[in-house]
C-alpha positions as a Markdown table, in Angstrom:
| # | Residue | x | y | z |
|---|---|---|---|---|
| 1 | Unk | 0.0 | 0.0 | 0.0 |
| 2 | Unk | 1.1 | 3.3 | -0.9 |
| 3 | Unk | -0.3 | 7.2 | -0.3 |
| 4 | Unk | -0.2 | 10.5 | -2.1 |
| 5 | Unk | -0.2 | 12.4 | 1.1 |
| 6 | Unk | 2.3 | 15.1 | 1.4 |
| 7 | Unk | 4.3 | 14.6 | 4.7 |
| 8 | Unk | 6.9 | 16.0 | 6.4 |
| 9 | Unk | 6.8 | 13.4 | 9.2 |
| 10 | Unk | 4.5 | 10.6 | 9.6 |
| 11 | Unk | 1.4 | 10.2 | 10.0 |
| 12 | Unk | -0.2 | 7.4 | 11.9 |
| 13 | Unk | -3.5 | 6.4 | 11.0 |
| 14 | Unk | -4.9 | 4.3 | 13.6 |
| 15 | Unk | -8.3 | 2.7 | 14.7 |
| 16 | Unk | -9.4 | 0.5 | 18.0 |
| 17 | Unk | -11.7 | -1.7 | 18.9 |
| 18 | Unk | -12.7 | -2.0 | 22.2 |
| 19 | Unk | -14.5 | -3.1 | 25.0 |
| 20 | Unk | -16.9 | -0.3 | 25.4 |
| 21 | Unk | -17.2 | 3.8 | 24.5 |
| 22 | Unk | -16.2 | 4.8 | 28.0 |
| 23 | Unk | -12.7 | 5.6 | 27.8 |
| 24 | Unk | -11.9 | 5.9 | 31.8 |
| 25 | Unk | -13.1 | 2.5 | 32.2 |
| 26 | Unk | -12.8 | 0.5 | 28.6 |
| 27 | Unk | -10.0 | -1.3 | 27.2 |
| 28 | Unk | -8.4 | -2.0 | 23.5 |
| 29 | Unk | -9.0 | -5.7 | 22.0 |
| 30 | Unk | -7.8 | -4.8 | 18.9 |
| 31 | Unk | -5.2 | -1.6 | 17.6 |
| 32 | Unk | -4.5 | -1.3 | 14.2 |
| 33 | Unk | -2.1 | 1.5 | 12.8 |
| 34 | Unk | -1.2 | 2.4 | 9.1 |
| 35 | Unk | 1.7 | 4.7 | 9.6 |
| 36 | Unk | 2.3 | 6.9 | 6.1 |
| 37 | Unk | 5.9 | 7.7 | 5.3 |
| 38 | Unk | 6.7 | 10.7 | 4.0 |
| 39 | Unk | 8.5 | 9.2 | 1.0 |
| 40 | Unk | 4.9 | 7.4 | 0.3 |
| 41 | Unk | 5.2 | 4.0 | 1.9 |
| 42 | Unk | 2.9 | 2.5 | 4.4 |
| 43 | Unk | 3.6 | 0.3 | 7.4 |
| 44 | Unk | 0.8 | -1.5 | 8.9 |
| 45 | Unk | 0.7 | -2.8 | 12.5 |
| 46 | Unk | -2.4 | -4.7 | 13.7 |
| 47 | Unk | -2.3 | -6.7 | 17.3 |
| 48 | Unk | -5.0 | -8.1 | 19.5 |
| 49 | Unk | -5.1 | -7.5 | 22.9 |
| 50 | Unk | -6.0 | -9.2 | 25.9 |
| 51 | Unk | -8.0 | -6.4 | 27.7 |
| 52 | Unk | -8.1 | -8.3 | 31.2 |
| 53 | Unk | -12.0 | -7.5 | 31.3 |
| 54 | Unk | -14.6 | -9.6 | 29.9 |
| 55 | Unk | -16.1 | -8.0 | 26.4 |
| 56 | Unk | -19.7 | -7.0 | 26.6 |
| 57 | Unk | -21.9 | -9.6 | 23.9 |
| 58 | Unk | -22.9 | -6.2 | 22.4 |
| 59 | Unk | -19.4 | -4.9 | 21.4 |
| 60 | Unk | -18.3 | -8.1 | 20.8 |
| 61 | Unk | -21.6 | -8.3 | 18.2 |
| 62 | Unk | -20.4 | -5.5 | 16.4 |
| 63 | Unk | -16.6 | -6.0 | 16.5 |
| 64 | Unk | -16.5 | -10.1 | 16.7 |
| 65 | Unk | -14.4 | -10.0 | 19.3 |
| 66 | Unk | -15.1 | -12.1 | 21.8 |
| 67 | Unk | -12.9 | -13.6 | 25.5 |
| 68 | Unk | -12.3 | -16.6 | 23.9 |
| 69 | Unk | -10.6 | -14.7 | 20.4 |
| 70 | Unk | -8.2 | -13.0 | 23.2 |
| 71 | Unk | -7.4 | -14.8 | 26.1 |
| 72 | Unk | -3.9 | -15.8 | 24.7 |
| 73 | Unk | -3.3 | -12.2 | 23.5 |
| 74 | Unk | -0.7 | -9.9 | 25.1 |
| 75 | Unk | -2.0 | -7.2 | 26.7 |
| 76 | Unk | -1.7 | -3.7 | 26.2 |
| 77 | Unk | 0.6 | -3.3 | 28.7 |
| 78 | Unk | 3.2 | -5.9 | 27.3 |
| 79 | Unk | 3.3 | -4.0 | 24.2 |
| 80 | Unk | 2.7 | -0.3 | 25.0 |
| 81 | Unk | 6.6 | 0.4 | 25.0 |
| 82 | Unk | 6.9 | -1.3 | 21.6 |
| 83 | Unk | 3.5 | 0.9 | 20.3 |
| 84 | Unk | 5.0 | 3.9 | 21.2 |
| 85 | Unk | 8.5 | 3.4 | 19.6 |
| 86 | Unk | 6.4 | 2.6 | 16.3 |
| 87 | Unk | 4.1 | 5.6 | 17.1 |
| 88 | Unk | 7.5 | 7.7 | 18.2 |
| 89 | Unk | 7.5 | 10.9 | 15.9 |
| 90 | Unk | 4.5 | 10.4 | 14.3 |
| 91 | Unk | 1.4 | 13.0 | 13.8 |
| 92 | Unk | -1.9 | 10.9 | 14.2 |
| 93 | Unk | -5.0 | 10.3 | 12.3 |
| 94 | Unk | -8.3 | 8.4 | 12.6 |
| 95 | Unk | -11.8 | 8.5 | 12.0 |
| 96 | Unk | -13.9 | 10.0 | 15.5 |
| 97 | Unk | -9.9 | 9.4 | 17.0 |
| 98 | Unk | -10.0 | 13.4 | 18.5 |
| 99 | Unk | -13.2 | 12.7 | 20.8 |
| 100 | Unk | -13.0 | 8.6 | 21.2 |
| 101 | Unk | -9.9 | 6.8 | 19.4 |
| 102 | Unk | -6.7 | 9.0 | 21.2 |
| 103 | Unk | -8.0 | 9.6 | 24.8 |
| 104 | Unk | -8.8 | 5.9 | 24.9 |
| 105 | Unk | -4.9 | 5.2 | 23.6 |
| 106 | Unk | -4.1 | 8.0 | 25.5 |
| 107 | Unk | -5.3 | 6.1 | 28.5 |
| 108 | Unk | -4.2 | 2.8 | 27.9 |
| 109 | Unk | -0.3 | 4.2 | 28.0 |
| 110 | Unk | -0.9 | 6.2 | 31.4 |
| 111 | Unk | -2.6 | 3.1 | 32.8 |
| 112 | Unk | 0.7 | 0.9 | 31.3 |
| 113 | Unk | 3.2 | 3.5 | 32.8 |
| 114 | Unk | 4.8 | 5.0 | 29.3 |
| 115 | Unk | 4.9 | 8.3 | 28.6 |
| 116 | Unk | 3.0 | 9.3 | 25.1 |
| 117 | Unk | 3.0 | 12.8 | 24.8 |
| 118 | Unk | 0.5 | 14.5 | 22.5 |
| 119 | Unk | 2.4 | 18.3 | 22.4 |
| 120 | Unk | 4.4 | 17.9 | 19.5 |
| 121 | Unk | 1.7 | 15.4 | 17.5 |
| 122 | Unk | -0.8 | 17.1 | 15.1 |
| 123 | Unk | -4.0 | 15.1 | 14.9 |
| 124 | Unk | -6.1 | 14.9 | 11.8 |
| 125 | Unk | -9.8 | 13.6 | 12.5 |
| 126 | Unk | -10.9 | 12.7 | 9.4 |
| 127 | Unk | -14.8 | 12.3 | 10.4 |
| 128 | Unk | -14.4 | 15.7 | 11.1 |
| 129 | Unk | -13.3 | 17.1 | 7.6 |
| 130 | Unk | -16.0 | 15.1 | 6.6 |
| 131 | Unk | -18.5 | 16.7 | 8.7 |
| 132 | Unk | -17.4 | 20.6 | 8.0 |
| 133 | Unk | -17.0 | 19.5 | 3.7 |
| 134 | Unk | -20.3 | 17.3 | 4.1 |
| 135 | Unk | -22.5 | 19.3 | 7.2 |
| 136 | Unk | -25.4 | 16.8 | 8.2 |
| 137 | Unk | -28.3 | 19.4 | 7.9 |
| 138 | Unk | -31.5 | 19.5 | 5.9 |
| 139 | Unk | -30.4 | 21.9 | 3.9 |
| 140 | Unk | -27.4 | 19.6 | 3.0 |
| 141 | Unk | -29.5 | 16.7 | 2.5 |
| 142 | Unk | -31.9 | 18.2 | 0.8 |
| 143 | Unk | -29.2 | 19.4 | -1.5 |
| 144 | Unk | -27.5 | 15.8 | -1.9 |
| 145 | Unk | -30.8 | 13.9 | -1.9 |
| 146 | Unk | -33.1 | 15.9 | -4.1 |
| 147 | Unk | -30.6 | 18.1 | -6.0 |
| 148 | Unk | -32.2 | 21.8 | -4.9 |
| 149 | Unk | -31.7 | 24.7 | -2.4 |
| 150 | Unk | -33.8 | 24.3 | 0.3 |
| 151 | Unk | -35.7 | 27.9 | -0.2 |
| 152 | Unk | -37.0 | 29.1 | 3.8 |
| 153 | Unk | -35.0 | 26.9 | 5.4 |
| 154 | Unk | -35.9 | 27.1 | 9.3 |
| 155 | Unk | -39.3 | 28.0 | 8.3 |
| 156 | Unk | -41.5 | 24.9 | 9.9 |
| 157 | Unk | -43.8 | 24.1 | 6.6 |
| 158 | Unk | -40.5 | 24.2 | 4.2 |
| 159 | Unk | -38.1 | 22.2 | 6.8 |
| 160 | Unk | -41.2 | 19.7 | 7.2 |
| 161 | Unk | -41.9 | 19.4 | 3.0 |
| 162 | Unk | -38.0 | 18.8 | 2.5 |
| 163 | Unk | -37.9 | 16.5 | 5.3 |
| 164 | Unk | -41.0 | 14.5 | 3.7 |
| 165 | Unk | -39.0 | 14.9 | 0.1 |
| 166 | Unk | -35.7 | 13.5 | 1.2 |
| 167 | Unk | -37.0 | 10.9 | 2.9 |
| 168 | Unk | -38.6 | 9.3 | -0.3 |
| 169 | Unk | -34.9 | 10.5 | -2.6 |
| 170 | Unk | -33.2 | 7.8 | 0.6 |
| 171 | Unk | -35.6 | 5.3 | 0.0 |
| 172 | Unk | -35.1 | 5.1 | -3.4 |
| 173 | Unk | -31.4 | 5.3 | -3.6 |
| 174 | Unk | -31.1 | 2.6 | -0.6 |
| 175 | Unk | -33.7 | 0.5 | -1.3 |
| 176 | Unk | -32.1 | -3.2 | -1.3 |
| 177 | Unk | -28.6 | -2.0 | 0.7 |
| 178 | Unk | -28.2 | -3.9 | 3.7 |
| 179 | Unk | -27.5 | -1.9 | 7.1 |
| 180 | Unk | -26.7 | -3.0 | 10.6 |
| 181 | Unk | -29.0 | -1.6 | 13.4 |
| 182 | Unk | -27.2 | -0.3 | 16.9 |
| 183 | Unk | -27.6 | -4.0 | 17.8 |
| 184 | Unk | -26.2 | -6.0 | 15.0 |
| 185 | Unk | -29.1 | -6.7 | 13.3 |
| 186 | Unk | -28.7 | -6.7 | 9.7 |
| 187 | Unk | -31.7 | -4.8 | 8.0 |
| 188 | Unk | -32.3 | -4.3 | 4.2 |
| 189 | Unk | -33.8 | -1.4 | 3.2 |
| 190 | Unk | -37.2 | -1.1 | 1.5 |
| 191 | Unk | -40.0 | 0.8 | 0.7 |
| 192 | Unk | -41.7 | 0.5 | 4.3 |
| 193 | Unk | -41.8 | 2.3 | 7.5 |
| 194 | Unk | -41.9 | -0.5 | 9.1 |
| 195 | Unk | -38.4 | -2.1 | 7.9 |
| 196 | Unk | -37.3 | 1.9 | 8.1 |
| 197 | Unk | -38.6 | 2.1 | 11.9 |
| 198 | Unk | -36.2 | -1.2 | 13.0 |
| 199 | Unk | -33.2 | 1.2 | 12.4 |
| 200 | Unk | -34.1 | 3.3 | 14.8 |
| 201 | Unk | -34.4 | 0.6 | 17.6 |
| 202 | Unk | -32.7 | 0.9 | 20.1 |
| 203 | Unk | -32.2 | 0.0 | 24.1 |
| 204 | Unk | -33.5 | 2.4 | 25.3 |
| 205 | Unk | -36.1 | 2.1 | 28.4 |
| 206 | Unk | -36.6 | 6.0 | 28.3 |
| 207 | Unk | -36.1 | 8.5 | 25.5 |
| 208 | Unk | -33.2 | 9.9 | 26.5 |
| 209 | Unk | -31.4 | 6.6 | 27.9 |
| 210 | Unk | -30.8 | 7.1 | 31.6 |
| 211 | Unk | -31.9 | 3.8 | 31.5 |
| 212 | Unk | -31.6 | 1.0 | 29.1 |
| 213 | Unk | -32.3 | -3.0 | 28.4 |
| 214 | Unk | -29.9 | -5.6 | 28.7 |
| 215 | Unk | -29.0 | -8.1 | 26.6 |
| 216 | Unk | -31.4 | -10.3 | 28.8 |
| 217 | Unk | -34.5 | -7.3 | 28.7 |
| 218 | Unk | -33.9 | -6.2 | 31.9 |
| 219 | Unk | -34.0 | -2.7 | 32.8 |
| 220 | Unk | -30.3 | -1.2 | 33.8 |
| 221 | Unk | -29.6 | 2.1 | 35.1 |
| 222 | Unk | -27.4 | 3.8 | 32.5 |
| 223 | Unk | -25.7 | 6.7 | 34.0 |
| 224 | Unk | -23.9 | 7.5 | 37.4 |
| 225 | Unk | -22.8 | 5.4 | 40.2 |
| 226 | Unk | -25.5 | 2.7 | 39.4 |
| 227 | Unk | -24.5 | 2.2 | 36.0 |
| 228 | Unk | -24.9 | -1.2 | 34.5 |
| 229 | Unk | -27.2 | -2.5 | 37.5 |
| 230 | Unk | -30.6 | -3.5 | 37.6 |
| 231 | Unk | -33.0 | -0.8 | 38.4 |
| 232 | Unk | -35.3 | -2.9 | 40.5 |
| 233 | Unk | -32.1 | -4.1 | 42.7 |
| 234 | Unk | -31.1 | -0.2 | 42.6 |
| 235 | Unk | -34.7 | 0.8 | 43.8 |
| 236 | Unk | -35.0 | -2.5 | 46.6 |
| 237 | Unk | -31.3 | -2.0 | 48.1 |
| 238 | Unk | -31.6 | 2.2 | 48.1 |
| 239 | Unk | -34.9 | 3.5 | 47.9 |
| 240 | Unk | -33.7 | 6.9 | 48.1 |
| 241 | Unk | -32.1 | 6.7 | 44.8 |
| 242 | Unk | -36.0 | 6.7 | 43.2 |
| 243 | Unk | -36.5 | 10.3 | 45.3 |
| 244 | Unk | -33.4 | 11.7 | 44.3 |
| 245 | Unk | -34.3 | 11.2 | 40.3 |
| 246 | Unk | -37.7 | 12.1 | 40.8 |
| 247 | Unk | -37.1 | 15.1 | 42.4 |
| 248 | Unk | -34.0 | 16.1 | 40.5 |
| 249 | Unk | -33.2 | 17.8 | 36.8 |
| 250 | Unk | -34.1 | 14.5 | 34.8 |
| 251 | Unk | -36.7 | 14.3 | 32.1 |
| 252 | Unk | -40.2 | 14.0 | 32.6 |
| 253 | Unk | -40.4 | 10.6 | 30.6 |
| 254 | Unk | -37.2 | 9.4 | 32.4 |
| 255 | Unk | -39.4 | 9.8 | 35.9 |
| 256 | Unk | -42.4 | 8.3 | 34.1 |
| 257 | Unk | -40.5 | 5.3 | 33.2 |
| 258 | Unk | -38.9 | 5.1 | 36.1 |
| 259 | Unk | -42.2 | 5.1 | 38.2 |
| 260 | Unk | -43.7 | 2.0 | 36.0 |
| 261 | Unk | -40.9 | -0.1 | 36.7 |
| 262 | Unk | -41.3 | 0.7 | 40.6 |
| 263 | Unk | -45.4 | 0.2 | 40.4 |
| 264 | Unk | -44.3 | -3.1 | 38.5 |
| 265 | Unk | -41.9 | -4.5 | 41.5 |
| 266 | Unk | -44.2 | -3.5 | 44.3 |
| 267 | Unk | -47.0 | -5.3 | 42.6 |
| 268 | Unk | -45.4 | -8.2 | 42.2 |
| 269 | Unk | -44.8 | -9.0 | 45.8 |
C-alpha cells in the first residue's frame, strides 16, 4: 500500500476496537495502525489484545471480538513500549480518533506506565473534515438527496416538506442495501416504515437513555454510580435513589419510566 499524502513526518493512521465507548473504564481488544511515510510507503501494525476484562456480547456483536478470540493475547501493557516506539514521531489520524480513538490510547499508555505525549503530534480527525466538507443538515441533505436549495429553510412548513422529500430521494437510492441496526441486526432497506422504523431501535427504556435493556431485557440504570445495574435491585437495596431522580433535573419521561418499573416491583410482591 502506498499514499499520495504530502508529509513532512508521519502520520499514523490508527483505529481501535474496544470493549466499550467509556474511555476511563474500557480497554483495547484490537489496535491497528497504518503509519504513512513521507516518501509514500505505508507500514501496517495490527495486534490483539488481551484487555483483562470480559467483552460485553454487544461490542463483541459489532466488533467479533469475543474472550475466547483474546485470552492468549498480550496485553496492552506488554506492548505499550513497543507501540509507542512505532508511534515515536508520528502525527496521528483516525476517524472519531480526536473525541473517542486518542484519549482511549491515551489512556491505555498512562494506565501501562509509558509516557506518550501529544504536544508535538498534530492530529487529523478525518470524520471531522467530513463533517465541516459534508455538514449533516436538511439543507445539505436536501441538496445531496433531491438536488435543490432548500428555499425558507428554518421556516416549519418548508423544513417539514424537504424532510417528507428526502426521505422518499433515501428510500429510493437505498432501497435493497443492507445496514446494521445499533444492535447487530442486519436490516435491508425497502419501501416500508416498518423495515425503516427497525433502524431506529434501540435499548433504550426512556427517551433519552438514563436507562436501558440488557442483553437479557432487563432494565439497567445507565448513567452514574449505578450504571450497569438493575434498576429494580437499585430501587429494593436504596430507595432513596427513586427520590433523588424524581425530584431532580431528569426528564419527565425518564421519571415516568422510572415510576412504572417501581409500580411493576411492588406489585409483584
Amino acid at each position: 500500500m502506498t499514499h499520495q499524502l504530502k508529509l513532512k513526518k508521519p502520520l499514523a493512521f490508527f483505529d481501535l476496537e474496544t470493549t466499550g465507548i467509556e474511555v476511563m473504564k474500557d480497554r483495547i481488544v484490537e489496535i491497528s495502525i497504518a503509519k504513512a511515510m513521507p516518501g509514500g510507503d505505508v507500514i501496517i501494525k495490527t495486534h490483539k489484545v488481551n484487555p483483562t476484562i470480559p467483552i460485553p456480547l454487544e461490542s463483541s456483536l459489532i466488533h467479533g471480538i469475543y474472550d475466547e478470540d483474546v485470552k492468549d493475547c498480550p496485553t496492552f501493557k506488554s506492548i505499550a513500549r513497543n507501540l509507542a516506539q512505532f508511534l515515536d514521531g508520528c502525527d496521528l489520524a483516525g476517524y472519531n480518533s480526536n473525541r473517542f480513538d486518542i484519549p482511549l490510547l491515551v489512556e491505555e499508555f498512562l494506565r501501562a506506565n509509558v509516557d506518550f505525549d501529544l504536544k508535538n503530534r498534530r492530529s487529523i480527525d478525518v470524520q471531522r473534515i467530513y463533517h465541516f466538507m459534508e455538514p449533516r443538515t436538511l439543507v445539505a441533505a436536501y441538496r445531496f438527496f433531491c438536488g435543490k436549495s432548500l428555499e425558507n429553510a428554518h421556516s416549519a412548513e418548508a423544513d417539514t416538506l424537504a424532510t417528507a422529500e428526502v426521505l422518499d430521494a433515501m428510500v429510493k437510492r437505498y432501497e435493497g442495501q443492507t445496514v446494521r441496526d445499533e444492535r447487530g441486526n442486519e436490516i435491508v432497506i425497502s419501501n416500508d416504515v416498518e423495515v425503516l422504523n427497525k433502524i431506529m431501535i434501540n435499548n433504550n427504556v426512556d427517551l433519552r437513555g438514563h436507562m436501558i435493556y440488557n442483553n437479557d431485557g432487563q432494565e439497567i440504570f445507565n448513567f452514574g454510580k449505578h450504571k450497569g445495574r438493575l434498576v429494580m435491585d437499585v430501587l429494593k437495596k436504596e430507595p432513596s435513589f427513586y427520590d433523588w431522580l424524581i425530584k431532580g433535573e431528569f426528564p419527565l419521561d425518564t421519571k415516568r419510566k422510572l415510576t412504572e418499573i417501581k409500580l411493576r416491583m411492588f406489585n409483584q410482591r
